[in-house]
Residue frames as qw, qx, qy, qz and C-alpha x, y, z in Angstrom:
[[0.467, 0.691, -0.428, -0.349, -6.99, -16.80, 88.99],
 [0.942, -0.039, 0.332, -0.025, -6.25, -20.21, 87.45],
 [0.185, 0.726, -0.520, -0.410, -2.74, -19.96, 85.88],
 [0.950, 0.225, -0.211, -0.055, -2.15, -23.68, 83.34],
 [0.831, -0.392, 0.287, 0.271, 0.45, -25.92, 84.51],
 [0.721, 0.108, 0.414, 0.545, 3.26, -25.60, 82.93],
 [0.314, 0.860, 0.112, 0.387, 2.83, -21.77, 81.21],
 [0.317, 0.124, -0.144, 0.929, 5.51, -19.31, 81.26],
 [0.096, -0.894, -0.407, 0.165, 4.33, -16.26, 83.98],
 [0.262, 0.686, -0.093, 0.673, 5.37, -12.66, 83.77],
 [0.553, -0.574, -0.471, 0.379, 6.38, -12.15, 87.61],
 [0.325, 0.572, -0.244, 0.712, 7.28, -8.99, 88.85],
 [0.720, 0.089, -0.423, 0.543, 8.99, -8.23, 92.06],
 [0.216, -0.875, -0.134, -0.412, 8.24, -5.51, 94.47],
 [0.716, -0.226, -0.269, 0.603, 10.95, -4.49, 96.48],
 [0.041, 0.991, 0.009, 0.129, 11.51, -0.66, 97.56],
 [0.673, -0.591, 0.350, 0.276, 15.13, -1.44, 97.67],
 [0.465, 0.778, -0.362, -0.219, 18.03, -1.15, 94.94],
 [0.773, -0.294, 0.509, 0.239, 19.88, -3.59, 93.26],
 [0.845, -0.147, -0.500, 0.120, 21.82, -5.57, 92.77],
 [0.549, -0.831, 0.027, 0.088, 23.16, -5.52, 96.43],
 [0.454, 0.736, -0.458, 0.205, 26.42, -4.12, 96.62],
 [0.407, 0.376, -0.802, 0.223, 27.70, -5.11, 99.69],
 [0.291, -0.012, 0.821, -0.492, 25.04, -5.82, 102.40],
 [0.156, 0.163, -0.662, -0.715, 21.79, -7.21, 101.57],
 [0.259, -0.032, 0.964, -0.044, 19.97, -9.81, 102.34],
 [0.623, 0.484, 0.531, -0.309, 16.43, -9.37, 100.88],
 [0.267, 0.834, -0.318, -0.364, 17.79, -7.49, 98.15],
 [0.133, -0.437, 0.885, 0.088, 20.45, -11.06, 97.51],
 [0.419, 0.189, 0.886, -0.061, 17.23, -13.71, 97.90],
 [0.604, 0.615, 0.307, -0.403, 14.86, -11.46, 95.47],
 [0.091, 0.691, -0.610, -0.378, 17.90, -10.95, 93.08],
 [0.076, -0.209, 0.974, 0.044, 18.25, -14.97, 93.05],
 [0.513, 0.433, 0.677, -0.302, 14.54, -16.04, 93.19],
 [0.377, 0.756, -0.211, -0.492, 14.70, -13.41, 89.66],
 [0.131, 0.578, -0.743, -0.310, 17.53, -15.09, 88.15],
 [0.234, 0.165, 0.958, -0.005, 16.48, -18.97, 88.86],
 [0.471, 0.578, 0.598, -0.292, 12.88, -18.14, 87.71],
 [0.328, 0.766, -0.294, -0.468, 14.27, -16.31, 84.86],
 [0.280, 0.375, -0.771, -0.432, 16.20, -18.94, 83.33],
 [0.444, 0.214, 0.815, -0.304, 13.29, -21.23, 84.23],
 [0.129, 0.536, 0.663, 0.506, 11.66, -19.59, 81.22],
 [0.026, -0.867, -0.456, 0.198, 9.64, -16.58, 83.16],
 [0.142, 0.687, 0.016, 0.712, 9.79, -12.92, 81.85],
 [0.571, -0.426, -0.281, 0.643, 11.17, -11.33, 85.52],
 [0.116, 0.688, -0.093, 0.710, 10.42, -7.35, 85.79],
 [0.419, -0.423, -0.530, 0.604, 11.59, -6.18, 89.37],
 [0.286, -0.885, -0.239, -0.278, 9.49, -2.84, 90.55],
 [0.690, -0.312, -0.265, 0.597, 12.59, -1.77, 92.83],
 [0.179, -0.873, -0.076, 0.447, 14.33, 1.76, 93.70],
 [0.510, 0.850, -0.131, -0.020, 16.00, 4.10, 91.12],
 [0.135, 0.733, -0.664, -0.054, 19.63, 3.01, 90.03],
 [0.771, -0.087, 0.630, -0.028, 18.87, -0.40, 90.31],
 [0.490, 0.396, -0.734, -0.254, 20.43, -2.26, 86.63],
 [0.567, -0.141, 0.800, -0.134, 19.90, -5.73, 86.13],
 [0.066, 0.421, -0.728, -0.537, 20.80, -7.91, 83.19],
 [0.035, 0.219, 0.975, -0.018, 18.51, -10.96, 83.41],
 [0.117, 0.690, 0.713, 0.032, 15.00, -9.19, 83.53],
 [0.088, -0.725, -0.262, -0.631, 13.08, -5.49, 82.86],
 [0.325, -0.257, -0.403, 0.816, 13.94, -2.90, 85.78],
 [0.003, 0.731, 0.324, 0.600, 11.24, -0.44, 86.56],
 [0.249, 0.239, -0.468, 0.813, 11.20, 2.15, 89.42],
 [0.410, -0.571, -0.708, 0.070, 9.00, 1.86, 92.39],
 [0.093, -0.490, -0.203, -0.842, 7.09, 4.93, 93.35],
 [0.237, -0.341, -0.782, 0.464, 6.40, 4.68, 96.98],
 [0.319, 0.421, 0.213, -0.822, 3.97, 8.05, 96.40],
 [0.498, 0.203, -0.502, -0.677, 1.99, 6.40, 93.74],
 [0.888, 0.038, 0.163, -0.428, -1.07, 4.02, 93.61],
 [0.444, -0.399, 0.770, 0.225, 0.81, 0.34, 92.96],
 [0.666, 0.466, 0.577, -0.080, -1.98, -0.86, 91.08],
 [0.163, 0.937, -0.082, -0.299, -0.75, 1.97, 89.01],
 [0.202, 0.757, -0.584, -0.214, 2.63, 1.00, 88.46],
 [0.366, -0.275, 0.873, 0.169, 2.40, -2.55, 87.54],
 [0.173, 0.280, -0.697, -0.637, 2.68, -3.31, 83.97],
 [0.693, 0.112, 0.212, -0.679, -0.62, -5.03, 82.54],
 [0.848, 0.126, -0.501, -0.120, 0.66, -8.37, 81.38],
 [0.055, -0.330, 0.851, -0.404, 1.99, -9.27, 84.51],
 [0.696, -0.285, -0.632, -0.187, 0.18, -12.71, 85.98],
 [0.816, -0.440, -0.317, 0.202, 1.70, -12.81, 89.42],
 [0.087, 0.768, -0.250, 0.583, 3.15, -9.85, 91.38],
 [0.834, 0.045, -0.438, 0.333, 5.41, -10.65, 94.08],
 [0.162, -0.873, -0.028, -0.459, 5.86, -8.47, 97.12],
 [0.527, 0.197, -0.552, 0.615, 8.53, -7.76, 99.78],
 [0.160, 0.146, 0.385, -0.897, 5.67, -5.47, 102.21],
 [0.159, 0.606, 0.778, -0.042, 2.24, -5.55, 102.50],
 [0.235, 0.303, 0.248, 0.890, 0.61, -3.23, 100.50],
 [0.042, 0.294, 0.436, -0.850, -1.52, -0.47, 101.28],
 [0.519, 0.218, 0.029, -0.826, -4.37, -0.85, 98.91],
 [0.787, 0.172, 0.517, -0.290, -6.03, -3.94, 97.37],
 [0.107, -0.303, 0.713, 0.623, -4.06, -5.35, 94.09],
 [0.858, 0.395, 0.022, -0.328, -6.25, -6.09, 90.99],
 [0.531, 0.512, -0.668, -0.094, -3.34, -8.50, 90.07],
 [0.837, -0.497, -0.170, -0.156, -2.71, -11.63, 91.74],
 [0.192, 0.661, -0.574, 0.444, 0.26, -11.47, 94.42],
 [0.901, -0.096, -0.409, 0.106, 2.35, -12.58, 97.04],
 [0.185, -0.874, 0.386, -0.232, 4.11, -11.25, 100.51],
 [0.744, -0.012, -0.481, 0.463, 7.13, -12.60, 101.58],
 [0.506, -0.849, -0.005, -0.151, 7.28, -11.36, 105.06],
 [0.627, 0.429, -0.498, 0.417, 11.27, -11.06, 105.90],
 [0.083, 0.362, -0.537, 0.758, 11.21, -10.08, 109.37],
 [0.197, -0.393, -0.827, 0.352, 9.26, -10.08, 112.67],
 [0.186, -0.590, -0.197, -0.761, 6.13, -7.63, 112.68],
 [0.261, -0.214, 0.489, -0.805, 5.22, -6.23, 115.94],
 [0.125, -0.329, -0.927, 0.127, 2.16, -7.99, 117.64],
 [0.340, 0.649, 0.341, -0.589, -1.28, -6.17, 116.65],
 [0.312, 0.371, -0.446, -0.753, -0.16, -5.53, 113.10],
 [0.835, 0.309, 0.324, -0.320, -2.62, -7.03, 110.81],
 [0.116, -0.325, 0.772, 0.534, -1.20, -8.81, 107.92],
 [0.474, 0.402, -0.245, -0.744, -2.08, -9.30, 104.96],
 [0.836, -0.048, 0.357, -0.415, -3.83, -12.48, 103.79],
 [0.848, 0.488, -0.097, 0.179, -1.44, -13.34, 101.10],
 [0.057, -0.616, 0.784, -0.045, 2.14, -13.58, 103.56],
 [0.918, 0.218, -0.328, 0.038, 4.68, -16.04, 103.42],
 [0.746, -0.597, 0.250, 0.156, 7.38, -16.99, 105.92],
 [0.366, 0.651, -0.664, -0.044, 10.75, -18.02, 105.58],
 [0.097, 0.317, -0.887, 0.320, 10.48, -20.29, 107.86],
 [0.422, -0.409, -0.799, -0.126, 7.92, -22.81, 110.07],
 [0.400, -0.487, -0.488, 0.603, 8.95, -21.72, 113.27],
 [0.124, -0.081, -0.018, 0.989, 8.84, -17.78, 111.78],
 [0.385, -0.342, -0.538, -0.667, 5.06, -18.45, 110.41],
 [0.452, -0.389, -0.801, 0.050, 4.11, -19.90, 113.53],
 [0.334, -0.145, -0.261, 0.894, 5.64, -16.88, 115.15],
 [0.224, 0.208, -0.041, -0.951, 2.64, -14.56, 113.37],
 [0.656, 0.288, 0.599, -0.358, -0.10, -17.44, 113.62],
 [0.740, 0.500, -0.147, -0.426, 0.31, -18.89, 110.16],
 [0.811, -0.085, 0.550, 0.179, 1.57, -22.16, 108.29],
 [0.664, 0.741, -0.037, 0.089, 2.62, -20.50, 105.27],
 [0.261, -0.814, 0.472, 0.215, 6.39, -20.70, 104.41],
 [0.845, 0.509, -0.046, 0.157, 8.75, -20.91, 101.92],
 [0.571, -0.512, 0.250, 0.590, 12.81, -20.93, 102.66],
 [0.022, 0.891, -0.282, -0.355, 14.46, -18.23, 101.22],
 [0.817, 0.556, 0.156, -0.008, 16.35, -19.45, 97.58],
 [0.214, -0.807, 0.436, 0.336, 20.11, -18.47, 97.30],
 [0.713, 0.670, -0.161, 0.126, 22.44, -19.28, 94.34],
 [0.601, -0.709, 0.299, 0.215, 25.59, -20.56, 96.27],
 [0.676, 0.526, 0.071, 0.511, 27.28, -20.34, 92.79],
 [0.224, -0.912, -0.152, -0.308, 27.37, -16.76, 94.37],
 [0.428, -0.787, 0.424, -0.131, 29.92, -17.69, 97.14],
 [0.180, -0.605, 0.738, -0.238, 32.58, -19.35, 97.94],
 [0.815, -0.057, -0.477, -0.325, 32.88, -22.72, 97.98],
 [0.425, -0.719, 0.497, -0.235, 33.26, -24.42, 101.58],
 [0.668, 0.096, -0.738, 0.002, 35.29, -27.09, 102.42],
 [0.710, -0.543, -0.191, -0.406, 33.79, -29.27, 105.01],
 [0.897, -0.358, -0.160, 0.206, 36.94, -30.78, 106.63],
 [0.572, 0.286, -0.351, 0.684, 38.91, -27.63, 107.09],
 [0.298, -0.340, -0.533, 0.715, 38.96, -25.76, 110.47],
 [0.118, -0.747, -0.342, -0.558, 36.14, -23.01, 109.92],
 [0.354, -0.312, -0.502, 0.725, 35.96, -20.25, 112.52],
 [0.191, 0.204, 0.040, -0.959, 33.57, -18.45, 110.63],
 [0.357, 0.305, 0.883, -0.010, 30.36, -19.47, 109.24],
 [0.023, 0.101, 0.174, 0.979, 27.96, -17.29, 106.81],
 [0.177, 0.614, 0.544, -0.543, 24.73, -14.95, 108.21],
 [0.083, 0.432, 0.429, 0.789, 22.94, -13.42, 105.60],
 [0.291, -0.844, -0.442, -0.088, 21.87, -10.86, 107.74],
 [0.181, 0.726, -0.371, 0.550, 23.23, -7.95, 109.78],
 [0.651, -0.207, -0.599, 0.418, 24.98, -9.85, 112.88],
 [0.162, 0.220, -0.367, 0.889, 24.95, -6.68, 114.60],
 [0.475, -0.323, -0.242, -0.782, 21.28, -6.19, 114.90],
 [0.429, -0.112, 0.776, -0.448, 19.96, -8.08, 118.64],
 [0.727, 0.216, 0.198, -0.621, 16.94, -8.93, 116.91],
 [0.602, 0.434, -0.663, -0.096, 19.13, -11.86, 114.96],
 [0.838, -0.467, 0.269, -0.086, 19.62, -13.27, 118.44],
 [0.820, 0.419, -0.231, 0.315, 23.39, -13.58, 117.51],
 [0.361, -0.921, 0.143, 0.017, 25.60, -13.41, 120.20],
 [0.859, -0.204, 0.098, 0.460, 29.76, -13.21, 120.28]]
């Protein structure tokens, strides 16, 4: 699909995950933000997400993990945006953002993205895009006072972070 420079797209989001995050998050935080910035870019933003999600900035439908996706995305959409590879073949065009580390054997899907260089390289590809945050969002730091803490968007508990203290 050839989309013109410069046209407003209808994106929508695929995420099997409610928002907005309340208090952990992290994919749930970067799709939230990637919404909002591309929203006041001009795009129409519907997020495909779990029930009780609310969100002010774009259209909120509910993702149907027993139903055909193709199914539940809306026919003007241009450019469907995924958080998991899917399990059947999209008639729309789309996009995985791969957040984590898949196991070694899984196939992936021919349309991931990274977050990172070193995380694409990690699952033989060169695709990658860094993750998008809205540090309006937090705090602001200051750089010359004693810090003893630092922020992880992630869960620090988890080994697989390779976070130790």
């Amino acid at each position: 699909m050839f989309i013109q420079k410069n046209r407003k797209l209808h994106i929508l989001i695929v995420a099997p995950f409610k928002i907005p995050a309340i208090l952990y998050g992290g994919t749930e935080r970067v799709i939230w933000d990637l919404g909002k910035c591309l929203s006041d870019l001009g795009h129409q933003i519907t997020y495909l997400v779990s029930k009780g999600s609310v969100c002010g900035f774009a259209n909120v439908l509910f993702y149907d993990a027993n139903q055909s996706l193709n199914l539940q995305i809306p026919e003007d959409v241009d450019l469907v945006h995924l958080q998991f590879s899917p399990n059947e073949e999209l008639k729309k065009p789309y996009l995985v953002t791969i957040h984590g580390n898949i196991p070694f054997g899984i196939k992936l899907d021919k349309q991931c993205v990274f977050l990172s260089e070193n995380h694409a390289e990690r699952h033989g590809s060169q695709q990658f895009v860094y993750n998008g945050l809205d540090w309006n969002n937090y705090p602001k730091i200051d750089l010359k006072s004693k810090r003893d803490s630092f922020h992880f968007l992630a869960n620090a508990a988890w080994k697989v972070k390779n976070l130790k203290g």
